[in-house]
MIRO-836750 format. One record per residue: residue in one letter; x, y, z of N, C-alpha, C in turn. Coordinates in steps of 0.1 Angstrom, whole numbers, plus 2048, in hexadecimal, padded with zeros to 3 digits. Layout:
% residues N
AXYZXYZXYZ
...
***
This chain:
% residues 129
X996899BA798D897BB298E8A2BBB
X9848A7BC19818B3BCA97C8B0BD7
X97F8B5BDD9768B3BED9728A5BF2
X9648A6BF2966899BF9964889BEE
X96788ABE196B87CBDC97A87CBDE
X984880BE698B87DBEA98F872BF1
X98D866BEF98D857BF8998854BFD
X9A6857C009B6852C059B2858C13
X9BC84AC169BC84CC219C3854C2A
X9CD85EC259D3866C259D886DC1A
X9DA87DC1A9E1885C109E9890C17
X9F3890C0B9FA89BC0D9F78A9C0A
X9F38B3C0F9EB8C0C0F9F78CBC0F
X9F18D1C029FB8DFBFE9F18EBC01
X9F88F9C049EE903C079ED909BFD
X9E3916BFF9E391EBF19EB928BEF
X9F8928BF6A0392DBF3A10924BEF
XA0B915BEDA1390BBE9A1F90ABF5
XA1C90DC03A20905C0AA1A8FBC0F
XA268F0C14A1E8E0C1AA1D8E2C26
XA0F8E2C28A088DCC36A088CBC3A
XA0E8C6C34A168B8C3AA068ADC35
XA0A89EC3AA02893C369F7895C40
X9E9890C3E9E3891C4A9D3888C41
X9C9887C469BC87FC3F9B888AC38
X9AE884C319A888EC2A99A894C2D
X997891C3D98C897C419958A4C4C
X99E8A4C4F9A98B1C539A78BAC4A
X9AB8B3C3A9B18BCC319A58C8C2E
X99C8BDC2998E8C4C2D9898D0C30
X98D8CDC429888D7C4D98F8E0C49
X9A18DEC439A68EEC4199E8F0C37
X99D8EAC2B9998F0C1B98B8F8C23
X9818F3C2C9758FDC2E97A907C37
X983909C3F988913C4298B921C3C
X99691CC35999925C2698E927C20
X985920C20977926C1197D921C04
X987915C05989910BF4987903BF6
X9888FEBED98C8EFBE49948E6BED
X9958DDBEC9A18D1BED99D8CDBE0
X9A88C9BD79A88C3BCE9B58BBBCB
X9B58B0BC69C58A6BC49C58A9BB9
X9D68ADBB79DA8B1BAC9E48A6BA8
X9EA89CBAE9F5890BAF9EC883BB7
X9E2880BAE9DE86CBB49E8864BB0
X9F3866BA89FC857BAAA06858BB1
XA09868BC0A1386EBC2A0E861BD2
XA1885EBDAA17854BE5A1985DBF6
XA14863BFDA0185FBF4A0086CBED
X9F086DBE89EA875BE09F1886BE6
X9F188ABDC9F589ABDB9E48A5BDC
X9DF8ADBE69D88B4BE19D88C3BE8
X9D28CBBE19D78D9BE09C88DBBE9
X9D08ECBF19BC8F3BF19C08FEBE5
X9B7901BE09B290DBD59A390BBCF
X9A1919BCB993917BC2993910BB9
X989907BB998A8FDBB0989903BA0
X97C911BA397A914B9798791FB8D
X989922B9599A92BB909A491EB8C
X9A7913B969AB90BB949AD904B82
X99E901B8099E8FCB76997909B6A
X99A914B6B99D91CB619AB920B5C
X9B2918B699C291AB619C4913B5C
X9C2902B619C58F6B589C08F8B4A
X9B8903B479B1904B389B890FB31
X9BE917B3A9C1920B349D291DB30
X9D6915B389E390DB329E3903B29
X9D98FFB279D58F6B1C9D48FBB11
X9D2907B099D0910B009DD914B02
X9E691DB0A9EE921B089FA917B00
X9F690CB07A018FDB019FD8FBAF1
X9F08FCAF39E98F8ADF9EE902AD5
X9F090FADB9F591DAD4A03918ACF
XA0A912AD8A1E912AD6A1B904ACD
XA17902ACDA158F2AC6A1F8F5AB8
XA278EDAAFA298EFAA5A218E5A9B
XA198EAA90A198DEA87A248D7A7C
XA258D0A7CA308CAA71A2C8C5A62
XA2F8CDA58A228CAA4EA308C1A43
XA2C8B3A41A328AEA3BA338AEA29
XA3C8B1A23A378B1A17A3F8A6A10
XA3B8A4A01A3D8989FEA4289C9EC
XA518999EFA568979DEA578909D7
XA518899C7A538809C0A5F8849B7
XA6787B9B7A7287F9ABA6F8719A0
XA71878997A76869989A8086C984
XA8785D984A9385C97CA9A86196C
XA8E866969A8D86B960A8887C95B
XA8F88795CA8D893955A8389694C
XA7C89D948A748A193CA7F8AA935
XA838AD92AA898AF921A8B8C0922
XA7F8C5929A7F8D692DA858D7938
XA878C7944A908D094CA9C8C994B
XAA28C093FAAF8C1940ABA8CD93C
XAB08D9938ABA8E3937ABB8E9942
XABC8F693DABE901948AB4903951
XAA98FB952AA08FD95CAA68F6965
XAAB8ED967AAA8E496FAB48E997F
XAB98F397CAC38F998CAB4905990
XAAB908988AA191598EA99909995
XA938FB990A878F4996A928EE99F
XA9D8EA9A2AA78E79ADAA38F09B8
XAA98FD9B9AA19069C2A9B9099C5
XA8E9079BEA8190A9BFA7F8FF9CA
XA7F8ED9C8A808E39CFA888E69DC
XA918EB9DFA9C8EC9EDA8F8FC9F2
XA8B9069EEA859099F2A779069F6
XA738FF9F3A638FA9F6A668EBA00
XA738EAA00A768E0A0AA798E9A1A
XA828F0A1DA878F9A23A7A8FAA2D
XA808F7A3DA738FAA46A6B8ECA48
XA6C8E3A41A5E8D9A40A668CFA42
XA618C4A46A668B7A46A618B3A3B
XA668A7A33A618A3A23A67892A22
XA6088AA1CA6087EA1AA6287DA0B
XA64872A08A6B86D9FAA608629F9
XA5885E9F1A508529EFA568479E7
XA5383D9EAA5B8349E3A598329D6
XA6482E9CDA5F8329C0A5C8209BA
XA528259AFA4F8139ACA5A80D9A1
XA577FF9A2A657F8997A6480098C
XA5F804986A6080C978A66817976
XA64822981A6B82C983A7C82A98A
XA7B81E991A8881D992A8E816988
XA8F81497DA9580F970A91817964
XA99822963A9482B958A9A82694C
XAA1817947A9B80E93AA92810936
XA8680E93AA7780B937A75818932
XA75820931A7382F92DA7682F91E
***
């Protein structure tokens, strides 16, 4: 909210050097914001009472955007991957393959967060096989 949809019946007013010029109405705050040549704008409505700043509104909200991007940039994604194992080998890797696709598996794990799927009654009872 900016200027005058400001409705409280009092606020607390910060300058545009982020010192407090103390509680006072918001037809004061006003008179300074047109003094200055900026904004009043509330930056804290659930602060008791309301919090609002003078500054350009329009610089104002080119930073809130421009920190919004800067936040989306650091963001990490977490890309989940997903391993089936069976109880049972194929016959090519109970030999000597089976420590090279071991590492291969701890590396393609490495970095990632990874889930295990549940395996169904058949695979958990390698009788049936």
């Amino acid at each position: 909210m900016i200027n005058e949809q400001i409705r409280d019946k009092e606020v607390r007013v910060i300058g545009e050097e982020g010192q407090q010029l103390g509680v006072m109405s918001p037809k004061d705050a006003m008179k300074l914001a047109r003094e200055a040549e900026v904004d009043l704008v509330k930056i804290a409505p659930s602060a008791k009472p309301p919090v609002c700043k003078l500054v350009d509104y329009g610089k104002y909200k080119y930073e809130l955007v421009r920190k919004e991007k800067e936040a989306k940039k650091k963001q990490r994604t977490i890309e989940v991957k997903e391993v089936r194992l069976s109880p049972v080998l194929p016959i090519s890797v109970r030999g000597s393959c089976f420590p090279f696709l071991f590492q291969v598996l701890l590396r393609m794990l490495s970095g990632h967060d990874y889930r295990f799927p549940d395996l169904p009654d058949s695979a958990a009872r390698p009788d049936k096989y």
